[in-house]
KEBASE-656164 format. One record per residue (C-alpha): residue number from 1; residue in one letter; x, y, z. Coordinates in nm, 3 decimals. Each point is the difference from the previous one (the first is absolute). Layout:
BEGIN
num->NUM	residu->A	u->X	v->Y	w->Z .
...
***
This chain:
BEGIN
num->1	residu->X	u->0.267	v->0.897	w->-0.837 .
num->2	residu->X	u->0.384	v->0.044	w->0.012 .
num->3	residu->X	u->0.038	v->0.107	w->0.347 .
num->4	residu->X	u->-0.209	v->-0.126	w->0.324 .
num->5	residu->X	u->0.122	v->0.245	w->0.246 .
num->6	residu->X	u->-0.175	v->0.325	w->0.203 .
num->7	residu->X	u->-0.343	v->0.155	w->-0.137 .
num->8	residu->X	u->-0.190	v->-0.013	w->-0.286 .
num->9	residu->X	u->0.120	v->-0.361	w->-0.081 .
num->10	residu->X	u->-0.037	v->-0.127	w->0.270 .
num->11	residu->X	u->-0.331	v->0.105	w->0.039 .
num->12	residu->X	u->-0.158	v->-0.068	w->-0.302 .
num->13	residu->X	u->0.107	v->-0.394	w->0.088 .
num->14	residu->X	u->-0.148	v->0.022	w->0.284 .
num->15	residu->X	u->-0.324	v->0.127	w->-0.148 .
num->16	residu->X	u->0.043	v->-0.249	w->-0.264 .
num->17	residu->X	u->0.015	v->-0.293	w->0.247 .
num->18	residu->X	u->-0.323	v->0.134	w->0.219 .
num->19	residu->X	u->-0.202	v->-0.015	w->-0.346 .
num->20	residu->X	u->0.090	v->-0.332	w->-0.045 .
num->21	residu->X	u->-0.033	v->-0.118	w->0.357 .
num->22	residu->X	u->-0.406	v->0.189	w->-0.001 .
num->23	residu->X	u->-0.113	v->-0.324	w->-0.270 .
num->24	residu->X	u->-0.135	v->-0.233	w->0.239 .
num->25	residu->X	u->0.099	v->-0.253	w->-0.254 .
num->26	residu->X	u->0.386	v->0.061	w->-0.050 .
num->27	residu->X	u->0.195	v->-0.287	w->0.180 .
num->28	residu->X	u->0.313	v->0.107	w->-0.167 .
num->29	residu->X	u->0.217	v->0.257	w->-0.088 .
num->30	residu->X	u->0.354	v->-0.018	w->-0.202 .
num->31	residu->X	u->0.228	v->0.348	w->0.006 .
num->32	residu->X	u->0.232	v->-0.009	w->-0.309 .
num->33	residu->X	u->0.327	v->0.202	w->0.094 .
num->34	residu->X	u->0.156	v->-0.044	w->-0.300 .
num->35	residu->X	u->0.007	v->0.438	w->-0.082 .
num->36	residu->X	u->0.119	v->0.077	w->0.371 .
num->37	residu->X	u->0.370	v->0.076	w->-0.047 .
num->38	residu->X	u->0.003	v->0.117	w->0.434 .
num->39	residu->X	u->-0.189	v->-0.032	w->0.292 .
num->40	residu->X	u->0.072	v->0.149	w->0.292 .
num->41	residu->X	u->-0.140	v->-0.087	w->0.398 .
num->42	residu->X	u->-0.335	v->0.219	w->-0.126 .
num->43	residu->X	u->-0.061	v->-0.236	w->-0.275 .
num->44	residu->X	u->0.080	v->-0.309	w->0.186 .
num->45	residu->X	u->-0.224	v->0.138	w->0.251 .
num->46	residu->X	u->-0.284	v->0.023	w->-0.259 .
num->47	residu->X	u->0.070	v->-0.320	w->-0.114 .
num->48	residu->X	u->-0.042	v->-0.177	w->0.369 .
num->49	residu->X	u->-0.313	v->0.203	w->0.101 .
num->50	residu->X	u->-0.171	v->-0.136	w->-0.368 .
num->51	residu->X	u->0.145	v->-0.333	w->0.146 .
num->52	residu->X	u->-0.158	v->0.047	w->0.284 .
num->53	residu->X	u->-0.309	v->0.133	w->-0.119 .
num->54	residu->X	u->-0.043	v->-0.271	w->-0.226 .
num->55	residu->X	u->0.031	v->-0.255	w->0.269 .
num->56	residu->X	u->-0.220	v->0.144	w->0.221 .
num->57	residu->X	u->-0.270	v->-0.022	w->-0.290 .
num->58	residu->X	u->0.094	v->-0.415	w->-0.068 .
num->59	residu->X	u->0.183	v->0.146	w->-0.349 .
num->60	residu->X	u->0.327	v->-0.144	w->-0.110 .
num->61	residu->X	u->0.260	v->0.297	w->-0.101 .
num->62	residu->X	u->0.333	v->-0.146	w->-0.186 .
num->63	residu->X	u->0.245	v->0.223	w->-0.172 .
num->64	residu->X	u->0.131	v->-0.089	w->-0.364 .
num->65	residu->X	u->0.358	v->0.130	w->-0.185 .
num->66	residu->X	u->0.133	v->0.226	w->0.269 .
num->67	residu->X	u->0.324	v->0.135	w->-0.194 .
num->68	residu->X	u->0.370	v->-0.092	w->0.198 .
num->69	residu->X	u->-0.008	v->0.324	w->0.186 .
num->70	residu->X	u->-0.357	v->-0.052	w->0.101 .
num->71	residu->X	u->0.044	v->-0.369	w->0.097 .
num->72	residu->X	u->0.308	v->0.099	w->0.202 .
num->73	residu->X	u->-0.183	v->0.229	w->0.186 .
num->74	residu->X	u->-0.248	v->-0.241	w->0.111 .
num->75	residu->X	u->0.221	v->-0.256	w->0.096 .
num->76	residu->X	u->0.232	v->0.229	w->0.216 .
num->77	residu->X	u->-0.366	v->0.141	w->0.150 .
num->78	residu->X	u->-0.080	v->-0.360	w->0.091 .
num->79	residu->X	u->-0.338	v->-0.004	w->-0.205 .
num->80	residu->X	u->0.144	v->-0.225	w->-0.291 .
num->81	residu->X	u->-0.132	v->-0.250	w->0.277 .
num->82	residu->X	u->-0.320	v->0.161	w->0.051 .
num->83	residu->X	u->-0.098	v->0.080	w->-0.342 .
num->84	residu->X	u->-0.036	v->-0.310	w->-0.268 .
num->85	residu->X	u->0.254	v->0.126	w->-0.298 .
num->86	residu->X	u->-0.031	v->-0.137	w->-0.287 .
num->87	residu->X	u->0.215	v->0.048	w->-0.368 .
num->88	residu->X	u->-0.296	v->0.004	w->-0.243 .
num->89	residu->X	u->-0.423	v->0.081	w->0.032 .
num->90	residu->X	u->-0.046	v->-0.362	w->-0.157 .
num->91	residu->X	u->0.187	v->-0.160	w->0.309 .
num->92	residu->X	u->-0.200	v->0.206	w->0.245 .
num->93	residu->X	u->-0.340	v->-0.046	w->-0.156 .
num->94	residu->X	u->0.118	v->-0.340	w->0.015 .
num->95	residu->X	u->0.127	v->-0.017	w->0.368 .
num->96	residu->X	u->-0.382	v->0.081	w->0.068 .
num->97	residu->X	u->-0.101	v->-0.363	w->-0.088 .
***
């Protein structure tokens, strides 16, 4: 991914997210951050409205290996509260048990 920031990006996650969220069965969802080298307040916002959106459907959203930048961001933003972070996909599968 590189870069979550304006357009095309951002967009496509969104997309991404509403295709998983239309399986009636899906009850979770992990975002791996690990290629996203920036974000800027248009990613973070498409990050918090697939939060949302998840929520609203009962669907548990957590966020796994968001690089130092990206992690920085989201603490100064607040949402390193919000959000479940966690270092590796194993730990986050596992946080769903």
């Amino acid at each position: 991914m590189g870069e979550l920031y304006r357009g095309e990006i951002c967009d496509a996650l969104s997309e991404q997210v509403k295709q998983l969220l239309s399986h009636e069965e899906k009850e979770r969802i992990v975002l791996n951050l690990e290629n996203v080298r920036r974000i800027d307040a248009t990613g973070l916002g498409t990050l918090v409205m697939a939060y949302v959106n998840a929520r609203h459907r009962g669907v548990d959203l957590k966020l796994v290996c968001p690089p130092g930048e990206v992690l920085r961001v989201l603490r100064v933003a607040k949402l390193a509260t919000v959000f479940q972070v966690f270092a590796t996909d194993a730990e986050a599968l596992a946080s769903f048990r």
